[in-house]
C-alpha positions as CSV (number, residue, x, y, z in Angstrom):
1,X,71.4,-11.5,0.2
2,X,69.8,-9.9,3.2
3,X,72.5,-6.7,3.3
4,X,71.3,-6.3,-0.1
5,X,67.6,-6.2,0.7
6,X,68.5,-4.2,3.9
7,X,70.6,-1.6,1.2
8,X,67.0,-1.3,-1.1
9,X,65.0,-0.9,1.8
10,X,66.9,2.1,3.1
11,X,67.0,3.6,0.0
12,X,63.7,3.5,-0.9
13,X,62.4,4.4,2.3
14,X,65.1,7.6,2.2
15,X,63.7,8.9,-1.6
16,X,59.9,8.6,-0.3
17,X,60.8,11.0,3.0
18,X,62.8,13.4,0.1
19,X,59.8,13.0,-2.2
20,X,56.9,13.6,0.5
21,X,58.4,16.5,2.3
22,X,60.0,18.2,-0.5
23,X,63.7,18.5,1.7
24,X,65.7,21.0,-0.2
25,X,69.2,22.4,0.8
26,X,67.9,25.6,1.9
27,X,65.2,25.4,5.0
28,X,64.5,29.6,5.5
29,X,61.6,31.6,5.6
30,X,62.4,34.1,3.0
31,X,63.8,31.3,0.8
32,X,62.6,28.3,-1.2
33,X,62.3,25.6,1.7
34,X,60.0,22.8,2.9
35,X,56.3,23.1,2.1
36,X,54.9,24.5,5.1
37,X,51.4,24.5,4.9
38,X,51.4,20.9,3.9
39,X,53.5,20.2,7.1
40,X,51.0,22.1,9.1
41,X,53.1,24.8,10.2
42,X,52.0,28.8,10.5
43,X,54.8,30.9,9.0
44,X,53.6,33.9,10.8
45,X,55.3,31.5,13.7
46,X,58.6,31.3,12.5
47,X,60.8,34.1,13.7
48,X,63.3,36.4,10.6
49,X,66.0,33.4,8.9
50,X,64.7,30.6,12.0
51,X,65.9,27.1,10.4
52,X,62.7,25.5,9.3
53,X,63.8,22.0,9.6
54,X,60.6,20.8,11.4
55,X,60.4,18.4,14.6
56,X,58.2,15.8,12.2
57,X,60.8,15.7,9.5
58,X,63.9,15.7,12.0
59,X,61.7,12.9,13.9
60,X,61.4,10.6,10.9
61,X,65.0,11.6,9.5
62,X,66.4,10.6,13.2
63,X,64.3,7.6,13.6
64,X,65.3,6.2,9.8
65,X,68.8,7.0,11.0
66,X,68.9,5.2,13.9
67,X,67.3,2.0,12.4
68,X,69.6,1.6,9.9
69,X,72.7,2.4,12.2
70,X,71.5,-0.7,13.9
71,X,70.2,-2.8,11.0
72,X,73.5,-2.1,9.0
73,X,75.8,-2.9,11.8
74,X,74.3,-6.3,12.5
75,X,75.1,-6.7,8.9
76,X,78.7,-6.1,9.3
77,X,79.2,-7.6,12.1
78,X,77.7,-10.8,10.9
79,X,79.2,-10.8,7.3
80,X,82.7,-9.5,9.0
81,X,83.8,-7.7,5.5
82,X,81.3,-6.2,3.4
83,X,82.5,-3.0,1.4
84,X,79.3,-0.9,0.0
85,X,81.9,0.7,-1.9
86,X,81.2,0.1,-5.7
87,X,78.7,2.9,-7.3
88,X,79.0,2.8,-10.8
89,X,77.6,5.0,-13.6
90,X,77.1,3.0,-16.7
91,X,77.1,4.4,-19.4
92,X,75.4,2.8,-22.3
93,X,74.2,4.4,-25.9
94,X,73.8,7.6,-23.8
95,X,71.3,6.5,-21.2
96,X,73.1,6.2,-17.7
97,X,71.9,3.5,-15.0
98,X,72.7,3.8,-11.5
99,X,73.6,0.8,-10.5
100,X,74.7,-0.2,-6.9
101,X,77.4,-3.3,-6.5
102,X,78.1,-5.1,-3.4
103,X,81.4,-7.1,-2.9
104,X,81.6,-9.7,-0.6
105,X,85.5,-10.1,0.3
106,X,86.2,-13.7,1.9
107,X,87.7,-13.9,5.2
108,X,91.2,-14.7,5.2
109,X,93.8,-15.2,7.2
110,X,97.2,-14.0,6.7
111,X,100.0,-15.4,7.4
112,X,102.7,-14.1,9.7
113,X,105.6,-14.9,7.5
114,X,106.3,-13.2,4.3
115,X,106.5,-16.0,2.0
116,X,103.4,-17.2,2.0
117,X,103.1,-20.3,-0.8
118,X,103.5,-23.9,1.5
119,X,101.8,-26.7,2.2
120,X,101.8,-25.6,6.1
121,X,101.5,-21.5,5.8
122,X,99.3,-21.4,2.3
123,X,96.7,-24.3,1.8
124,X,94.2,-21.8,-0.1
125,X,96.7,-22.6,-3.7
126,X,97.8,-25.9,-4.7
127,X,101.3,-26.1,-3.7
128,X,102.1,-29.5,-4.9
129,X,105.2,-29.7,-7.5
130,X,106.2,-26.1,-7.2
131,X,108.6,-25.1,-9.9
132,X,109.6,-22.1,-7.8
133,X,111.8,-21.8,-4.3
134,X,108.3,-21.5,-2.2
135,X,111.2,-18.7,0.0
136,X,111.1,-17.0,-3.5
137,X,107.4,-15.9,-3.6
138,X,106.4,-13.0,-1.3
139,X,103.6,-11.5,-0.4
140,X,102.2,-8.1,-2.7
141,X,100.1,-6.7,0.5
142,X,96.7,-8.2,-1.0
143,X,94.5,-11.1,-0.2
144,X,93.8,-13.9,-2.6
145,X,91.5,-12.1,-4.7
146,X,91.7,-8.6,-3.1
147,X,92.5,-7.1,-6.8
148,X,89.6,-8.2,-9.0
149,X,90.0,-9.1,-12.2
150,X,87.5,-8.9,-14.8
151,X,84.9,-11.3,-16.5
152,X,83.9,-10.2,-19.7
153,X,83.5,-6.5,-19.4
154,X,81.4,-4.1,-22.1
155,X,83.1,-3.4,-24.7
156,X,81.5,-0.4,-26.6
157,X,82.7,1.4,-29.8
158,X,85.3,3.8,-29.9
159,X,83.2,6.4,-30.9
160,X,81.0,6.7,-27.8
161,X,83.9,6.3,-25.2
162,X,84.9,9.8,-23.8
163,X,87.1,9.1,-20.5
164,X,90.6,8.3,-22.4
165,X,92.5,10.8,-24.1
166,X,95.0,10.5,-27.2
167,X,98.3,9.7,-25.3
168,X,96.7,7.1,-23.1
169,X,98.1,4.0,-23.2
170,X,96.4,0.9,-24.2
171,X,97.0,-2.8,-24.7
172,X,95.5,-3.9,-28.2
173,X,94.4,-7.1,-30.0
174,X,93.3,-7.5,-33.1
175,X,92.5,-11.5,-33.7
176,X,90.4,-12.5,-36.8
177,X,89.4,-9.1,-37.4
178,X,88.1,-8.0,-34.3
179,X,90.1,-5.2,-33.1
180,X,89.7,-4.3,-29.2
181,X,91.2,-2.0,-27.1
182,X,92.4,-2.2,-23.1
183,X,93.2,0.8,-21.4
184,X,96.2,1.1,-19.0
185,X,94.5,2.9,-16.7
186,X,92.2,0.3,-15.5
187,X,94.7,-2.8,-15.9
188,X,96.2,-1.2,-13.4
189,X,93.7,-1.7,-11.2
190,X,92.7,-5.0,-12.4
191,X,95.5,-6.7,-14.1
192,X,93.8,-9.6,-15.6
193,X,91.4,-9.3,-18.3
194,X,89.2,-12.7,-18.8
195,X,86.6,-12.0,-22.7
196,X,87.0,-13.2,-25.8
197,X,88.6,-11.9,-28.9
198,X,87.2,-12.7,-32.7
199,X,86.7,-15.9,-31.6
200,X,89.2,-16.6,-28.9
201,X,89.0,-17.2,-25.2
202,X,91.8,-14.4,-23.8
203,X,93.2,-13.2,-20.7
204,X,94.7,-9.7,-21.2
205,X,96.9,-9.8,-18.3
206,X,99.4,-6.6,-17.0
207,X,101.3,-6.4,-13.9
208,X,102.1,-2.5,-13.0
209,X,105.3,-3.5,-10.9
210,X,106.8,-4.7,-13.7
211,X,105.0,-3.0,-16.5
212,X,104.4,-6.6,-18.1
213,X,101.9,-6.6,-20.7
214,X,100.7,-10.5,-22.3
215,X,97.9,-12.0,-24.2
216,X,97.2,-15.6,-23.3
217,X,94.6,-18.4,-25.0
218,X,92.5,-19.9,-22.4
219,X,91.6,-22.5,-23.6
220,X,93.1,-25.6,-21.5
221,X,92.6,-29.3,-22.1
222,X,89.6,-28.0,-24.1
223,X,87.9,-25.9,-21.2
224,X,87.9,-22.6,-20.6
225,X,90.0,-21.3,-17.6
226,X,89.3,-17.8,-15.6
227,X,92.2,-16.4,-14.6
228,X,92.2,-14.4,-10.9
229,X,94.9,-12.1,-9.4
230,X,96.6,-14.3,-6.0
231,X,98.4,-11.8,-4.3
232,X,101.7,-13.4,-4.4
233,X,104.9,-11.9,-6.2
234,X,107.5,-14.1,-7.9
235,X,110.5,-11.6,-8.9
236,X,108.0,-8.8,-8.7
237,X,106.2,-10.4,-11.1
238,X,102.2,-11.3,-10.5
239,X,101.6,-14.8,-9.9
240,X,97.8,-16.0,-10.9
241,X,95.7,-18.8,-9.6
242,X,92.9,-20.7,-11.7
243,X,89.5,-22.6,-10.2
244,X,89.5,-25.8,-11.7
245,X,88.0,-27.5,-9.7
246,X,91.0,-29.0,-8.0
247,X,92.7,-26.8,-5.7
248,X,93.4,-23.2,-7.4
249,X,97.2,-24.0,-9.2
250,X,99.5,-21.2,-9.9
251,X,100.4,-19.1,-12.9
252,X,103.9,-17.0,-13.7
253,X,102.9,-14.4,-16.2
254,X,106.7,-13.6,-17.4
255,X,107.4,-17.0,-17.4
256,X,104.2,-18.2,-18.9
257,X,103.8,-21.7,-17.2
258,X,101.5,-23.1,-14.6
259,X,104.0,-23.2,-11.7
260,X,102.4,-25.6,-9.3
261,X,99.7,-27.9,-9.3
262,X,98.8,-31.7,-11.6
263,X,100.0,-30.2,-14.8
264,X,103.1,-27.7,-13.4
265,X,105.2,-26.6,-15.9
266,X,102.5,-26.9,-18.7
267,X,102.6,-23.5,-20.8
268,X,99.8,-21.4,-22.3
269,X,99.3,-20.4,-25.7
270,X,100.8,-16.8,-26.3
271,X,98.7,-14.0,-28.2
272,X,99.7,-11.3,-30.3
273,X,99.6,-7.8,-28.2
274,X,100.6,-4.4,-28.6
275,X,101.3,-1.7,-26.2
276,X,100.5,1.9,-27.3
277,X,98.6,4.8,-27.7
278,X,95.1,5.3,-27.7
279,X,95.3,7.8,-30.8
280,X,98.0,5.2,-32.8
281,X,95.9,2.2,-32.1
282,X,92.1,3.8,-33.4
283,X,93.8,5.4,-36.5
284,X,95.1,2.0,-37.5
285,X,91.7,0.4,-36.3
286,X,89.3,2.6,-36.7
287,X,86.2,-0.5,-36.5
288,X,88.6,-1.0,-32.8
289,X,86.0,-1.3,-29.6
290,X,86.8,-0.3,-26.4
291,X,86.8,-1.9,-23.0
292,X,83.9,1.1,-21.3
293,X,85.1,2.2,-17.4
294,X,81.9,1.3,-16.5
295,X,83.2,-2.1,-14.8
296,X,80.5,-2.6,-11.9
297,X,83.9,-0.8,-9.3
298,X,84.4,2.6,-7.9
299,X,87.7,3.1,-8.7
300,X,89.4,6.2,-9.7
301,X,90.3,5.3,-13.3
302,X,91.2,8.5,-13.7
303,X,94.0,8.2,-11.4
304,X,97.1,6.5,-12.1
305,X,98.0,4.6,-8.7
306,X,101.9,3.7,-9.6
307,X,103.0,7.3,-11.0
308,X,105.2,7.5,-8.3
309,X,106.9,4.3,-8.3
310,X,107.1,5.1,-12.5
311,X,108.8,8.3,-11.8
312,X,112.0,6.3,-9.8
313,X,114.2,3.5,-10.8
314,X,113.5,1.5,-7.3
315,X,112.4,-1.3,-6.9
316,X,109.4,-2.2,-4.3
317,X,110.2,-6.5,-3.8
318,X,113.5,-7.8,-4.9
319,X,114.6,-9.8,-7.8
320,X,116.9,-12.6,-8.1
321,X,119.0,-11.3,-10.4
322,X,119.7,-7.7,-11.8
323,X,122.1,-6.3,-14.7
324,X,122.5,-2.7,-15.1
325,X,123.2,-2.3,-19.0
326,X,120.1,0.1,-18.7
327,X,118.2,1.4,-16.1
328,X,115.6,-1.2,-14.1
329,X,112.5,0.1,-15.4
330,X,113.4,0.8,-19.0
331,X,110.5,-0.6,-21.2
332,X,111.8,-3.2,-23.4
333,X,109.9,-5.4,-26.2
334,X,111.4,-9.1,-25.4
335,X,111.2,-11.4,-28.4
336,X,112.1,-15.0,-28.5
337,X,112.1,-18.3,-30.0
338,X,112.8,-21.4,-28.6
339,X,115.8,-20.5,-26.1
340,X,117.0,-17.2,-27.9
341,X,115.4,-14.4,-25.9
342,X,116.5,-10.4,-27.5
343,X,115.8,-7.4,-25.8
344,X,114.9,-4.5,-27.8
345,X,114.9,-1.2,-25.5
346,X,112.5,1.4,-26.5
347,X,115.3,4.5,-25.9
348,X,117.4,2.8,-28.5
349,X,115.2,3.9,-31.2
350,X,114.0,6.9,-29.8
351,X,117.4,8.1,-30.3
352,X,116.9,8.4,-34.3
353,X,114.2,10.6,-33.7
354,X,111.8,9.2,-36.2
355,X,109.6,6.3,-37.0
356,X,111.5,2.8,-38.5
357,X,111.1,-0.7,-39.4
358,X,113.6,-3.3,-38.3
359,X,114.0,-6.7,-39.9
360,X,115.5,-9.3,-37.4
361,X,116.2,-13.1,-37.1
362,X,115.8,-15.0,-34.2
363,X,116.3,-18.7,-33.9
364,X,116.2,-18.7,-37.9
365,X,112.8,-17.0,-38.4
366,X,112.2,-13.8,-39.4
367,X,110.6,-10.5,-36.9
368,X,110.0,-7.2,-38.5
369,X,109.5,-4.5,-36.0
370,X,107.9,-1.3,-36.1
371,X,108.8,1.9,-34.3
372,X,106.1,4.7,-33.9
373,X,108.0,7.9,-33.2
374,X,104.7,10.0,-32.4
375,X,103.3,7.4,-29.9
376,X,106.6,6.3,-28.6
377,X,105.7,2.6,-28.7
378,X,107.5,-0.6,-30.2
379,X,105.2,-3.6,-31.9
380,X,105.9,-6.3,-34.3
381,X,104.3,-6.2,-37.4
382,X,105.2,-9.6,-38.9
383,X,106.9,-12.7,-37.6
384,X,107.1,-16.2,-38.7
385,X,105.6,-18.7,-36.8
386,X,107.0,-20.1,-33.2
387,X,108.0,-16.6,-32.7
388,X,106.4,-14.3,-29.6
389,X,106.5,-11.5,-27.3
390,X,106.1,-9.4,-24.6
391,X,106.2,-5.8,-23.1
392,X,108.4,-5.8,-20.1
393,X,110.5,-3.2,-17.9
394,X,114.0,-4.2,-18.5
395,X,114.8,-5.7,-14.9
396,X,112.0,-7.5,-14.8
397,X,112.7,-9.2,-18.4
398,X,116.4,-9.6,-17.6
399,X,115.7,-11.2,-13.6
400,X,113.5,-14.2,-15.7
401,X,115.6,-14.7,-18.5
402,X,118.9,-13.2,-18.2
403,X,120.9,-15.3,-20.6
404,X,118.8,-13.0,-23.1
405,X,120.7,-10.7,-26.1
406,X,120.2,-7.0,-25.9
407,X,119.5,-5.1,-29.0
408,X,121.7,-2.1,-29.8
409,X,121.5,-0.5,-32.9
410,X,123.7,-1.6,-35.1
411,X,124.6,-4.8,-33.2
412,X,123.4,-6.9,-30.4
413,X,125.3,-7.0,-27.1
414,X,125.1,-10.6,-25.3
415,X,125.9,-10.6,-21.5
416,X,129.4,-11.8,-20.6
């Protein structure tokens, strides 16, 4: 509270100085510069091109300055970690609002070993009945909450948004109607998703390292869980946490279960998703909203931080198992039912060169998937109930379930 009214203060006081003495970027004699006679200065004085920055103005500028050197590093000093860092231009039915966010990070202290989940090293997570080897689950280099996910962000409609261009990628649902779109490129900067779909409570939820887009209900025990990013890596795979009240259990995306915690092993309900482009997914939905990059962070959505680690088939954390029928990060759609888990590798039908349907059976009930040769994405477009999916990078969906069948057109290959 008080580095916020500190933050106004200085503002304000900064735009009346600008307003009063007219500062403009060029201070000259012969130019357009500070408004002399108001300031009280003679400019038969003032000597050919002499800066006329005057000792009043300076005097004020140095003395605002230095009071909020010292005002603002009490502040930091007393709050420990406070990052002014998140200036955000909304953009809403045209009219833009400055708005000025400030984000508290919690102190934290990190541990000294790299697996960080135990009762001893980790009490910030509810450890109790871990379903995981606690040795398995490593540190990803942020705090517990250090990647923010995001609380019911604006969605606007696809015809105001402006920042994403045709071949971006985006995660889509369309539940009940209500078709919404979730750009790539600020999952990857957020990785969970917490709104609502139609009529749904949904966490959207990506993890970059793995390239592991899935859709979740969040609706638990009839309450509605928030889902937040931990920091912690299972199989390079994100690991959530949820605040119930309780201690803050763990999720495994990939394997969809709560992994620690009262109710360990309990699953969540799985959502239809699609991965693809931002052009395929409005001409099929053309009513489709849009999550807007105006998300209350200064981040450069424009960016893309993991094009490097794309561009390679290393891996940054290890895996407990890997097979190397394809390359690590080939992106795969995994479908299962029950126990039967089938990999279907988007190369394989890239190879045809043109856009297909597929009819499969898994676990007796019937998938029909769809490839889309212009946007180079998989998605299934009917499946009987008891039947779901994921988007995966191949050794991510092979190190969780690796007794899974690999599709490979005209046959499936299972692994010795």
């Amino acid at each position: 509270m008080l580095d916020t009214i500190i933050l106004e203060i200085s503002i304000f006081a900064l735009l009346n100085i600008i307003s009063k003495y007219g500062l403009q970027l060029s201070f000259f004699k012969r130019g357009p510069g500070l408004m002399m006679e108001e300031l009280g200065i003679n400019p038969e004085e003032i000597e050919e091109n002499q800066p006329l920055i005057s000792n009043k103005v300076s005097g004020k500028l140095f003395r605002f300055l230095l009071v909020n050197a010292i005002l603002f590093g009490s502040v930091y000093w007393y709050k420990n970690k406070v990052h002014y860092d998140e200036i955000a231009f909304h953009e809403i039915e045209n009219e833009k609002i400055f708005a000025i966010y400030l984000t508290k990070l919690e102190r934290y202290e990190r541990s000294q070993q790299t697996h960080m989940v135990s009762n001893r090293n980790n009490s910030s997570f509810d450890s109790t009945n871990l379903l995981i080897p606690g040795k398995d689950i490593l540190n990803g280099g942020v705090p517990k909450g250090g990647i923010a996910a995001l609380t019911y962000p604006l969605m606007i409609p696809h015809g105001k948004v402006n920042y994403l261009r045709d071949d971006d990628e985006i995660a889509g649902l369309n539940i009940d109607g209500d078709a919404q779109a979730f750009p790539l490129r600020i999952l990857n900067y957020h990785e969970v998703i917490n709104t609502k779909v139609g009529n749904q409570s949904v966490a959207i939820t990506y993890c970059p390292l793995c390239k592991s887009l899935m859709a979740y209900n969040r609706i638990k025990n009839g309450k509605e869980i928030t889902f937040r990013i931990s920091g912690l890596l299972y199989n390079s795979n994100v690991l959530f946490y949820s605040q119930e009240g309780q201690g803050d259990p763990l999720y495994s995306q990939i394997m969809n279960k709560q992994i620690s915690g009262e109710q360990s092993g309990s699953k969540m309900k799985i959502l239809p998703v699609e991965l693809t482009t931002w052009k395929s997914w409005k001409k099929r939905h053309p009513n489709t909203r849009v999550m807007s990059a105006a998300t209350g962070h200064l981040k450069k959505y424009h960016v893309d931080p993991y094009s490097q680690y794309f561009q390679n088939d290393r891996l940054m954390f290890p895996v407990n198992k890997l097979d190397d029928r394809l390359p690590h990060k080939s992106l795969v759609l995994g479908v299962w039912s029950g126990d039967i888990y089938r990999a279907f590798p988007l190369k394989e039908f890239e190879k045809e060169g043109k856009s297909k349907e597929i009819k499969i059976t898994i676990n007796n009930r019937d998938v029909t998937i769809a490839y889309d040769h212009e946007a180079k994405s998989l998605r299934v477009n009917k499946a009987d109930k008891n039947v779901n999916w994921m988007y995966s990078f191949w050794f991510a969906w092979y190190s969780f379930h690796p007794e899974t069948e690999l599709y490979s057109a005209p046959i499936y290959s299972v692994p010795k």
